[in-house]
C-alpha positions in Angstrom: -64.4 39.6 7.7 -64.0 39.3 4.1 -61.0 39.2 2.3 -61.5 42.9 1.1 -58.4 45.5 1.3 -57.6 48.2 3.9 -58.9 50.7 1.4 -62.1 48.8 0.7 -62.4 48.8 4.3 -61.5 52.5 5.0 -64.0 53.8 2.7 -66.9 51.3 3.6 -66.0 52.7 7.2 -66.1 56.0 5.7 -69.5 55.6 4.2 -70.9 54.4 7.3 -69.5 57.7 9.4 -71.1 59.9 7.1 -73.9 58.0 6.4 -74.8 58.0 10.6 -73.9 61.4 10.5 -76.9 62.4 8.0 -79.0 59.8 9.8 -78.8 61.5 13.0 -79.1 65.3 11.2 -82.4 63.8 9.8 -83.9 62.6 13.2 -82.4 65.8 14.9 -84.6 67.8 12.5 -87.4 65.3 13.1 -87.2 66.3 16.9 -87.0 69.9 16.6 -90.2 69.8 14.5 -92.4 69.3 17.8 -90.1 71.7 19.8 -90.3 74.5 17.7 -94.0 74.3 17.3 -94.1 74.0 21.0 -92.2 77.0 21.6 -94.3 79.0 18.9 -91.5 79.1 16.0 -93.8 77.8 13.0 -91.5 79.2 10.4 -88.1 77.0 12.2 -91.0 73.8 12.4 -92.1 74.3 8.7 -87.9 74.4 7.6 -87.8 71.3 9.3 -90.6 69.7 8.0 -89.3 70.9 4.7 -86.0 69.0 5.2 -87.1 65.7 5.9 -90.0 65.8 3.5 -86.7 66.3 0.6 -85.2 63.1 2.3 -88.6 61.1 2.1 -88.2 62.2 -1.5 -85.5 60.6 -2.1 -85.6 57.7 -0.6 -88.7 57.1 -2.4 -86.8 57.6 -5.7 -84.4 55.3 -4.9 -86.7 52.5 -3.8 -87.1 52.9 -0.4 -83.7 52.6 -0.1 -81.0 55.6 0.9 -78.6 56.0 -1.8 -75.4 55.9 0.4 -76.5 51.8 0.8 -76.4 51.4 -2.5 -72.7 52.8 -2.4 -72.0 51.2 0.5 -73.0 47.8 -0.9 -70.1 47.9 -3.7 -67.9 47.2 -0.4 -69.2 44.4 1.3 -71.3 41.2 1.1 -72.9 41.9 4.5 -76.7 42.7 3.9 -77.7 42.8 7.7 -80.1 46.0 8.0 -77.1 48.3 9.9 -74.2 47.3 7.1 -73.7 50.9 6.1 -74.6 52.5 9.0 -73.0 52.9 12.9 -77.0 52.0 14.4 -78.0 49.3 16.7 -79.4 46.4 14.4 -82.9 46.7 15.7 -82.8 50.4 15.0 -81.3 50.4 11.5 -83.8 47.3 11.0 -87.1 49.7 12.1 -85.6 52.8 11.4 -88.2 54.0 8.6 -91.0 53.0 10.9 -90.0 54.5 14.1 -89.3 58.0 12.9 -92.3 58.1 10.2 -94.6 57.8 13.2 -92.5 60.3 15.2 -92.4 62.7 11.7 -95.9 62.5 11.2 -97.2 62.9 14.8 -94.4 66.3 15.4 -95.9 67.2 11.8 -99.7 66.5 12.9 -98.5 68.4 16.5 -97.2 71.3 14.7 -100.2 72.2 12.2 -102.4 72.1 15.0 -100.5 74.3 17.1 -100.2 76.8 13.7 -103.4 76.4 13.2 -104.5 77.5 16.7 -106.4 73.6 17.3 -103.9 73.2 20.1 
């Protein structure tokens, strides 16, 4: 631990409870993409695939990078991939990867089932 204060350490563990929190709304509208295409609710699917399309967006803008690690950097030196976020190393490390497959495939599954293909 570095020799940071109790607030520095309050809000860094602040930072990393919401930032969890908006990872895990992010891949809970990734997954419902699939399921409501499945279940025939296109317009739910498309709200979804709306969502996350506004977060790529932004991360893209920011480098990649979410903008609550940038914040969350101003209160540590730790730089391991899960610093500023409550995730399993190897998840926070291959996060981006893991769900852009899943987005793209639920996104992929849900055109063709609007679209009749499937």
């Amino acid at each position: 631990m570095h020799a940071f204060s109790v607030g520095t350490r309050m809000s860094l563990r602040t930072i990393k409870v919401v930032h969890t929190i908006v990872w895990a709304f992010f891949v809970a509208c990734i997954a419902a993409i699939p399921v409501m295409a499945a279940v025939g609710n296109h317009a739910a699917s498309l709200v979804f695939v709306m969502l996350v399309t506004v977060e790529v967006m932004v991360l893209a803008l920011n480098g990649g990078r979410c903008p609550l690690t940038d914040v969350a950097g101003r209160y540590t030196r730790d730089r391991r991939a899960n610093f500023d976020i409550y995730l399993p190393l190897w998840v926070a490390r291959y996060n981006k990867q893991i769900f852009g497959v899943v987005f793209v495939a639920g996104t992929l599954y849900s055109l063709a089932r609007r679209t009749g293909i499937l």
